[in-house]
C-alpha positions as CSV (number, residue, x, y, z in Angstrom):
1,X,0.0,0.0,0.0
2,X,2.5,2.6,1.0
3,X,4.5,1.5,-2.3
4,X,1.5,2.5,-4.5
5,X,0.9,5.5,-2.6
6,X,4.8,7.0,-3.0
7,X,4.4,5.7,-6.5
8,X,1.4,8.0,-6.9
9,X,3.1,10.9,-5.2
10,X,5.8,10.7,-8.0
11,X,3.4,10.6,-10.5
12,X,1.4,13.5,-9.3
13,X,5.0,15.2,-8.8
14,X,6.1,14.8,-12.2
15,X,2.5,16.2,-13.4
16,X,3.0,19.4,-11.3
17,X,6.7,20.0,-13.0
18,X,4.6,19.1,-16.7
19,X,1.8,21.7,-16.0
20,X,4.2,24.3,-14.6
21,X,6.2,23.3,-18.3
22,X,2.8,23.8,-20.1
23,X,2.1,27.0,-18.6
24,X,4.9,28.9,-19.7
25,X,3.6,29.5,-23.3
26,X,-0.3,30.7,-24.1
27,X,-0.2,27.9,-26.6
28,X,0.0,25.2,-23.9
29,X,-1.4,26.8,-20.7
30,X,-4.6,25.4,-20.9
31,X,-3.5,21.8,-20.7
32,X,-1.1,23.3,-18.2
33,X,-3.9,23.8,-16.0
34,X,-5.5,20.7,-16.6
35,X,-2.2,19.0,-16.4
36,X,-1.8,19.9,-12.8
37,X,-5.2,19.9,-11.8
38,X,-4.7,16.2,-12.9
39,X,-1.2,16.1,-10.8
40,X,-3.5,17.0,-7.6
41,X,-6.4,14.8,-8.0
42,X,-4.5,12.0,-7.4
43,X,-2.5,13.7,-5.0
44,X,-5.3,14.1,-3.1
45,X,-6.3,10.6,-3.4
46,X,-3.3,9.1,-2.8
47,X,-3.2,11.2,0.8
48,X,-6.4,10.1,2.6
49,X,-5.3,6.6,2.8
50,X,-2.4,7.9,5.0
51,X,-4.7,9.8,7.2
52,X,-7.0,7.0,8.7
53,X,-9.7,9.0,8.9
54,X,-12.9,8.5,11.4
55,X,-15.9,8.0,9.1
56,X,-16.7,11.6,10.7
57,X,-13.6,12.5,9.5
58,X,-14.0,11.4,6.0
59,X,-17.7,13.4,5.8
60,X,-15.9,16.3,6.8
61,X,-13.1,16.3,3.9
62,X,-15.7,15.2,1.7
63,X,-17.7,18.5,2.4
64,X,-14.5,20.4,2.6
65,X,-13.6,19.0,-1.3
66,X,-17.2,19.5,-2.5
67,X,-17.2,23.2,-1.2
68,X,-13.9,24.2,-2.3
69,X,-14.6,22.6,-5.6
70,X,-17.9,24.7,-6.6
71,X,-16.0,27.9,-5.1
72,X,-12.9,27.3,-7.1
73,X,-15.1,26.2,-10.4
74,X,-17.7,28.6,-10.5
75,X,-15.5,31.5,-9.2
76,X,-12.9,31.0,-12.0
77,X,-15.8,30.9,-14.4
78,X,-17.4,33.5,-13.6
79,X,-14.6,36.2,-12.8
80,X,-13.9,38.8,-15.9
81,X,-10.2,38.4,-17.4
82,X,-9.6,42.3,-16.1
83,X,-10.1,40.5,-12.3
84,X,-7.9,37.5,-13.0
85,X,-4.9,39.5,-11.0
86,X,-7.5,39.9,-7.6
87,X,-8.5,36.3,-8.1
88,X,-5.0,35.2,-8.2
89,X,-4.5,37.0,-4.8
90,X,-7.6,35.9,-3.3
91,X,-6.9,32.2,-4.0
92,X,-3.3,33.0,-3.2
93,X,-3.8,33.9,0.3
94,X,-6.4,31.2,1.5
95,X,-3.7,28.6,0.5
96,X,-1.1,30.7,2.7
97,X,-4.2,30.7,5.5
98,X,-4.8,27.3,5.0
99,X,-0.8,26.3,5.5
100,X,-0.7,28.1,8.7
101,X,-3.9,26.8,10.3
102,X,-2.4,23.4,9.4
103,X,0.3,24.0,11.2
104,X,-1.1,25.7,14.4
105,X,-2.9,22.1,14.8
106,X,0.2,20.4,14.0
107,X,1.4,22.5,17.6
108,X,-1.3,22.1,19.7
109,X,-0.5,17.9,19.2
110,X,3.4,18.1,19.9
111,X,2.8,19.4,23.3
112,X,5.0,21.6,25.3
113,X,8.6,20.4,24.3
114,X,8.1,19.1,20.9
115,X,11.8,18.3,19.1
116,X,13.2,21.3,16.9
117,X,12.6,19.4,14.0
118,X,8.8,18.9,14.5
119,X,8.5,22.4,15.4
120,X,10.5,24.5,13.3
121,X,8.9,23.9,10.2
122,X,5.3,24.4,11.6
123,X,6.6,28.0,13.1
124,X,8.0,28.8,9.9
125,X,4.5,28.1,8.0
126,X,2.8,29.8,10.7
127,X,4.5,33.2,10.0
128,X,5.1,33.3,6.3
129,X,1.5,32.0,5.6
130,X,0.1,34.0,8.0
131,X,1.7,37.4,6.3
132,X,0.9,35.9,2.9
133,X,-2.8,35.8,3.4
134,X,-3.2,39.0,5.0
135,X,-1.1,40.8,2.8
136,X,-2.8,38.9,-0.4
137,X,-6.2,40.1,1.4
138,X,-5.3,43.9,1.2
139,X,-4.1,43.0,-2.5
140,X,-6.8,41.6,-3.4
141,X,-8.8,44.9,-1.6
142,X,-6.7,47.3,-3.4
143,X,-7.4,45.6,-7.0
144,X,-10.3,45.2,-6.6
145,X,-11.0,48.9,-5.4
146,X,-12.5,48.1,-2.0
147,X,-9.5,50.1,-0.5
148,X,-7.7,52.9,-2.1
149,X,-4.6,51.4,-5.1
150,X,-2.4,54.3,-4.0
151,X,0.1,53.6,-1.2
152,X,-0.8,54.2,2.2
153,X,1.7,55.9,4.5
154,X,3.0,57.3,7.4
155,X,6.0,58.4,9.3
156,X,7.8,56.0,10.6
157,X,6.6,53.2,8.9
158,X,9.5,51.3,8.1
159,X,10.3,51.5,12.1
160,X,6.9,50.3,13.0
161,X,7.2,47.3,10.6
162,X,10.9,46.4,11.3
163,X,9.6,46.2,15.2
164,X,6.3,43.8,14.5
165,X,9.2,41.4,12.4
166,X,11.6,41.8,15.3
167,X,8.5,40.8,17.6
168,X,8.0,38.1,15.4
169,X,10.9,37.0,15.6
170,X,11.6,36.6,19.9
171,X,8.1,35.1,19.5
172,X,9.3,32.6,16.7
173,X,12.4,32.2,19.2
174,X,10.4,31.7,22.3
175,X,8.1,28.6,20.8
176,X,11.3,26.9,19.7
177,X,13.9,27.0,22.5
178,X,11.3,27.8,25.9
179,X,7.9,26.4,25.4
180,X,5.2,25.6,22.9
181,X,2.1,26.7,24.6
182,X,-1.1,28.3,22.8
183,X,-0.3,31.9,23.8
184,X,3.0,32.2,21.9
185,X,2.5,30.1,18.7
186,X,-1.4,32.2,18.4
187,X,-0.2,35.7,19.2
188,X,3.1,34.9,16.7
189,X,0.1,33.8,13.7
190,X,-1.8,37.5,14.7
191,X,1.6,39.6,14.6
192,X,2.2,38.0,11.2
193,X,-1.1,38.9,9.8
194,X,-0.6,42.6,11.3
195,X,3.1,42.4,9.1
196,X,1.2,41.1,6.1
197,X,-1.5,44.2,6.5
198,X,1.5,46.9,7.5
199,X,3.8,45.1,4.4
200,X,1.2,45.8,1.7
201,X,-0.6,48.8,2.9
202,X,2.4,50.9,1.5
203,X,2.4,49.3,-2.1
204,X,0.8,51.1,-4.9
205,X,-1.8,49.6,-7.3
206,X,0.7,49.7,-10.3
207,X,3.2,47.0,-8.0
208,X,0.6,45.2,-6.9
209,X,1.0,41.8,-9.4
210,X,4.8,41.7,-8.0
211,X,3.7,41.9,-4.8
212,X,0.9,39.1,-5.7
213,X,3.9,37.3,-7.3
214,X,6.4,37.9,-4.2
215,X,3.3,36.4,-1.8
216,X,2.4,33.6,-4.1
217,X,6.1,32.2,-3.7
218,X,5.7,32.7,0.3
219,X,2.6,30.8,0.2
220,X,4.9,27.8,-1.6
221,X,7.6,27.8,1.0
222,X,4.3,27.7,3.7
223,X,3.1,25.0,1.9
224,X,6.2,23.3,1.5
225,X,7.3,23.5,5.2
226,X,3.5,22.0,6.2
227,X,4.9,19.4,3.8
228,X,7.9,18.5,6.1
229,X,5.9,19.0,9.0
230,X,3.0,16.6,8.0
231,X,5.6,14.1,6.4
232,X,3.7,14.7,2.6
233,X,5.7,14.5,0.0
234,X,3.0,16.2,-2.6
235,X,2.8,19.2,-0.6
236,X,7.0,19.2,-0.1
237,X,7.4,19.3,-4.2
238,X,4.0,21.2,-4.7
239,X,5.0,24.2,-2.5
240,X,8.6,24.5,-3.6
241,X,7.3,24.5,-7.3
242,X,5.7,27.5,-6.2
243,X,8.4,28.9,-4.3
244,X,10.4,28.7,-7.3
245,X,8.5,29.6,-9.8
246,X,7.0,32.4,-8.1
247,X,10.7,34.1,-6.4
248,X,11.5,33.6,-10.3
249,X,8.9,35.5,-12.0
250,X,9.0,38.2,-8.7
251,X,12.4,38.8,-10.3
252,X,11.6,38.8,-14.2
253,X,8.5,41.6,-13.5
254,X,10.8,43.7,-10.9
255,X,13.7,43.8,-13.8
256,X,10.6,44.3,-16.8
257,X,10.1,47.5,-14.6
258,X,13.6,48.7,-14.4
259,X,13.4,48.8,-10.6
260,X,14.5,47.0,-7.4
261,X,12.8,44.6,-5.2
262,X,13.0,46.8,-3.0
263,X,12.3,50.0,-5.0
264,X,9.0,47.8,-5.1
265,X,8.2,47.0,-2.0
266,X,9.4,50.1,-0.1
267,X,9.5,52.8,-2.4
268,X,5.6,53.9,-2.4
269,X,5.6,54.1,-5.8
270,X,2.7,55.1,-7.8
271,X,1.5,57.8,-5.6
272,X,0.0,60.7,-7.3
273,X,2.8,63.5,-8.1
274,X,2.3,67.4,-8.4
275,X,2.4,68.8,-11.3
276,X,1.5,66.1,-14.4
277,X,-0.3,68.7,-16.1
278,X,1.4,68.8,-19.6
279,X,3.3,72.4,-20.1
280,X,6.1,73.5,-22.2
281,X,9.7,74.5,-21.2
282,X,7.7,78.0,-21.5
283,X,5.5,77.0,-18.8
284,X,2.4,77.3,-21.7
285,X,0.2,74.2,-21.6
286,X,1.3,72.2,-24.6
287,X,-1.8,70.5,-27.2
288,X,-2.2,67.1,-29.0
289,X,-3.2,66.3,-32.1
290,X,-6.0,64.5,-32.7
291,X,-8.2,62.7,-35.8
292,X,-11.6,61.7,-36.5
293,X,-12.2,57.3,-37.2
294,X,-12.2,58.2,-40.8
295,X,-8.9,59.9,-41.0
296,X,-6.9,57.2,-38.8
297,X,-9.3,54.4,-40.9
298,X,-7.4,55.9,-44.4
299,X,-4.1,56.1,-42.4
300,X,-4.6,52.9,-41.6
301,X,-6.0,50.9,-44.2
302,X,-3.3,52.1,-46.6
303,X,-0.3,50.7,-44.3
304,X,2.0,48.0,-45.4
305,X,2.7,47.5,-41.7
306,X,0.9,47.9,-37.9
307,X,1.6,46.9,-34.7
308,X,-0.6,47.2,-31.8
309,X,0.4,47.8,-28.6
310,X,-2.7,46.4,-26.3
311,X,-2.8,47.5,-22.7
312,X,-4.8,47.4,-19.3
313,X,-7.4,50.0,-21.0
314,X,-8.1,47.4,-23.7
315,X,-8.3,45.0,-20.9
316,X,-10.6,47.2,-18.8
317,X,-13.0,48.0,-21.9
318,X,-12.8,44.3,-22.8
319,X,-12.2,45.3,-26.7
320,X,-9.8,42.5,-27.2
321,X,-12.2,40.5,-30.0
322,X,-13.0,44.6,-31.6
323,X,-8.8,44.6,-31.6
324,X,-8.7,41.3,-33.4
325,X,-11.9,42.3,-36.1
326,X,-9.7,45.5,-36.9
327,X,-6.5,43.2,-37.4
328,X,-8.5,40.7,-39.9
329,X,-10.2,44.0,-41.6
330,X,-6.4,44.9,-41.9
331,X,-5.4,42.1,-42.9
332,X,-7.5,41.3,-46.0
333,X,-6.4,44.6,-47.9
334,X,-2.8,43.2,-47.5
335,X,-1.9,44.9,-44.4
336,X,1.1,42.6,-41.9
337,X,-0.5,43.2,-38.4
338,X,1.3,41.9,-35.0
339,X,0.9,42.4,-31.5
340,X,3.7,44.0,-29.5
341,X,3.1,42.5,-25.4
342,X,5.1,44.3,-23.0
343,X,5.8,41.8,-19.8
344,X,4.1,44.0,-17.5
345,X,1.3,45.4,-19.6
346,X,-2.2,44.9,-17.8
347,X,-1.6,43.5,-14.1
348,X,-0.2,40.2,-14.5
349,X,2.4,38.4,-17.2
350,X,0.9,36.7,-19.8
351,X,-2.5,38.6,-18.7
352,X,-2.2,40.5,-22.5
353,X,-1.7,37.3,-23.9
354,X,-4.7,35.2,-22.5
355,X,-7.1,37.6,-23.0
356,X,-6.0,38.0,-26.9
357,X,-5.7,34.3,-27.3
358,X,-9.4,34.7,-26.0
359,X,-10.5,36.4,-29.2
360,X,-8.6,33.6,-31.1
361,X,-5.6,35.7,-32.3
362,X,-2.6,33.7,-33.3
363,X,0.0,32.9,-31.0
364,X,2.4,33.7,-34.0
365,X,1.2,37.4,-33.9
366,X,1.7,37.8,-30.4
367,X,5.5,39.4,-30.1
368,X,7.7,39.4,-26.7
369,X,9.3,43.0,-26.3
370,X,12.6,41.6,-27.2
371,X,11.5,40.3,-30.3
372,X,9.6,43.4,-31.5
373,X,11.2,46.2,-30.6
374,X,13.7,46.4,-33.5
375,X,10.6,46.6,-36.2
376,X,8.7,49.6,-35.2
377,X,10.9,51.7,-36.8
378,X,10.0,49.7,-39.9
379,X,6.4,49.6,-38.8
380,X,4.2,52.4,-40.7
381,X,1.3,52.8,-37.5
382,X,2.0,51.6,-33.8
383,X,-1.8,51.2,-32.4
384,X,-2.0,51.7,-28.9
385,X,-4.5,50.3,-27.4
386,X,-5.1,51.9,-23.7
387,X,-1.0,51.0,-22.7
388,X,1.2,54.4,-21.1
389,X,3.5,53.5,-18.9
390,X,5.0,51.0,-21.4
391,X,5.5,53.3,-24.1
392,X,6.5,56.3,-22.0
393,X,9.9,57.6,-23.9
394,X,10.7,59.4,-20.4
395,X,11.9,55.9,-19.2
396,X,14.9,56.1,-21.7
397,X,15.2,60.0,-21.6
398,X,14.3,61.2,-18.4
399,X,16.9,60.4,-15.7
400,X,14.6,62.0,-12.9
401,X,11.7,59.9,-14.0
402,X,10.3,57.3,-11.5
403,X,10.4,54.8,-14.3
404,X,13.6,55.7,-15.9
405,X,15.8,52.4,-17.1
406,X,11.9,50.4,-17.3
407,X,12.7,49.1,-20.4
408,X,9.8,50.1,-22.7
409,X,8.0,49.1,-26.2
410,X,9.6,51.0,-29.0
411,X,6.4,52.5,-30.6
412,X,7.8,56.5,-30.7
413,X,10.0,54.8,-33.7
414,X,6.9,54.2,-35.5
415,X,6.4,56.2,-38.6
416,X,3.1,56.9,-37.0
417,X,2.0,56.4,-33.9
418,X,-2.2,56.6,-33.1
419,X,-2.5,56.9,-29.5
420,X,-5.9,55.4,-28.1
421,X,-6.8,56.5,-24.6
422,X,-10.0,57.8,-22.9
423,X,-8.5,61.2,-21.3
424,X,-4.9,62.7,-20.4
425,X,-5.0,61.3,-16.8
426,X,-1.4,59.7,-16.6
427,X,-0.9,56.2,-15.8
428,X,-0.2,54.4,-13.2
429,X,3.3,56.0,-12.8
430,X,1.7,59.2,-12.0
431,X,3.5,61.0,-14.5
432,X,2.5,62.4,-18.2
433,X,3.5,60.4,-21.0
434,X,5.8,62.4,-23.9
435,X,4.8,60.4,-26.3
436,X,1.3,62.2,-26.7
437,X,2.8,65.0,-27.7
438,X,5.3,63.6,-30.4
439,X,5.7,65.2,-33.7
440,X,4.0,61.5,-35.5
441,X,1.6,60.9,-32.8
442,X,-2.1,61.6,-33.2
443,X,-4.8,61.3,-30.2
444,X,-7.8,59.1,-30.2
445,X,-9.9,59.7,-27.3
446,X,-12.8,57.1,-25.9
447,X,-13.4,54.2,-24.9
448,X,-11.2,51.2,-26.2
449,X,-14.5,49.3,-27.7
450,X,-16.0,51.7,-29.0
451,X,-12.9,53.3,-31.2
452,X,-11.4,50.1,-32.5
453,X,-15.3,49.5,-33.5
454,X,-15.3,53.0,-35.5
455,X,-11.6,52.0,-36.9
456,X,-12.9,48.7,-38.4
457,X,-15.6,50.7,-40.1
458,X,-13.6,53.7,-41.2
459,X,-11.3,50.9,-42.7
460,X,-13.8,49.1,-44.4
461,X,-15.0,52.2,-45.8
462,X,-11.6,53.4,-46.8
């Protein structure tokens, strides 16, 4: 029995490590999913053996299953693509509460003097999953615009939160070395929560997904020391996949960016600056161009080449199958069309990608910054599509800019640049975009929908 039951743990090891594969392209991330789901089904299956349950306890993990399957099914069903990042939090931080619950009961069995080796990894869980979920909670708050997205502060802060960790800490201290009693191991799981609160409260809305990422990989190393603790295997392998994957991709978003880690997470970035109005070196207030649909509809429909530059306004107006009817409309007078994804446009990687591959647009047209930049100075219109930040020229010539070195999409080389937003208001940088007021660049004002709807007629009518 315990033979078939390691052998199972391997196999639903190996089809965590294919899903996390699967996932790393749009092309295979839905049988990425699957793929893992798979993994954990027999995961699952291959752990209640081990747990000799009561037939009471068997009801109640039946119910718990049954629950947590509708929530997870007809919450991921339901949730629009633009919410994906808050759902990601949300689900994120019950599976950090969940590690450190597991591991508070794990305590209360050792008794008083358990061995370091019990208790150490249940402490550990305790604290990081404790700080994951609360700080995934005021994530998922700020996305989803029950709180404020701009960063909370106040003097002092950093003292305040460096004194809970050192708290944390003698706490963390006392359970191993004195005594493992209720009190310590209880008030150490509600100081952590206060450090995930005070830890996120200070992070703008624009930093949010690498702070979702950052807290997604604490939740793995949770998970993964309530695997030692427990003796699971599956949860050992499943938690450090996560740990992994998620420190790695906290890294690839922070670089995307141009900034630190720590610039990140304790630089406040993204609250609203003085003076974004746009003026002159005169101190005049400086004007755009802008065009009607029929204008930009010629402009366009008599272009050898476009590129659009889709962003978290396309996302937000949910114009990603209007974005692809204007690329086919394009592409049937002879026009090349591609797609020009930024790493960190919208609010999570790959969230530009999914939501285009949901309007069916080829994978092959879907182009990694890397591999695009070099042709918009070949291309004759770069379309963007609700993205600023991203496109900002200030972040290559503006050494006092908060988002100079972010490397950037190349769409001022454009021959022509039509620049799709719904008003001025900067993005989430705080800070007024140069590109609007480029020699090539011509406004389009409205909502994302509703213009690249009047740009497939205009071009059909061209």
């Amino acid at each position: 029995m315990n033979t078939i039951i390691a052998l199972a743990y391997l196999l639903a090891a190996a089809l965590f490590i294919l899903g996390l594969k699967q996932l790393s392209s749009p092309k295979g991330a839905r049988n990425g999913n699957f793929t893992a789901a798979a993994g954990m089904v027999i995961a699952l299956g291959a752990t209640v053996p081990l747990l000799h349950f009561t037939k009471a306890g068997l009801e109640i993990t039946a119910v718990g299953l049954v629950i947590g399957t509708l929530i997870g099914t007809v919450g991921a069903r339901m949730v629009r693509m633009t919410a994906i990042p808050q759902m990601v939090a949300l689900f994120n931080g019950v599976g950090g509460g969940a590690a450190a619950l597991v591991a508070v009961a794990e305590l209360l069995k050792f008794g008083v003097h358990p061995p370091l080796a019990e208790v150490f990894p249940s402490v550990f869980s305790i604290v990081i999953g404790s700080v994951s979920f609360a700080g995934s909670m005021v994530a998922f708050a700020k996305l989803q615009e029950l709180m404020t997205g701009t960063p909370i502060t106040y003097p002092g802060q950093q003292i305040v939160n460096l004194l809970l960790a050192a708290t944390i800490v003698g706490f963390a201290v006392a359970v191993l070395a004195v005594a493992s009693i209720p009190f310590s191991f209880i008030a150490l799981m509600v100081l952590a929560l206060v450090l995930g609160v005070a830890f996120v409260l200070p992070i703008g809305g624009a930093d949010m997904p690498v702070v979702i990422s950052l807290l997604n990989a604490c939740t793995g190393l949770a998970v993964a020391a309530s695997g030692f603790t427990l003796n699971n295997f599956a949860l050992i392998v499943a938690g450090t996949l996560v740990g992994a994957s998620g420190s790695l991709l906290t890294k690839l978003m922070s670089d995307a960016m141009g900034r630190s880690l720590g610039n990140v997470l304790f630089g406040a970035f993204g609250q609203v600056r003085a003076g974004v109005t746009a003026v002159g070196s005169g101190g005049q207030a400086r004007s755009v161009r802008s065009a009607s649909a029929e204008d930009l509809g010629t402009l366009l429909a008599y272009s050898q080449r476009v590129i659009i530059v889709p962003g978290y306004g396309l996302a937000v107006a949910q114009a990603q199958h209007a974005a692809r009817e204007l690329a086919d409309v394009l592409e049937k007078r002879g026009v090349e069309v591609e797609y020009a994804i930024h790493p960190v446009a919208g609010r999570m990687p790959g969230h530009m990608n999914v939501l285009l591959a949901e309007a069916n647009v080829p994978y092959e047209q879907l182009k990694e910054m890397d591999q695009v930049n070099d042709d918009f100075k070949n291309a004759d219109v770069a379309l963007i599509v609700g993205a600023n930040d991203v496109v900002n020229p200030a972040a290559r010539t503006t050494p006092g800019s908060p988002i100079y070195g972010m490397p950037i999409l190349n769409a001022d080389q454009a021959k022509n640049v039509i620049f799709m937003k719904r008003s001025m208001r900067p993005g989430f940088a705080g800070i007024e975009n140069e590109l609007m007021y480029g020699p090539n660049t011509v406004m389009f004002f409205g909502d994302a929908k509703d213009s690249l709807t009047k740009l497939v007629s205009a071009v059909k009518a061209a």
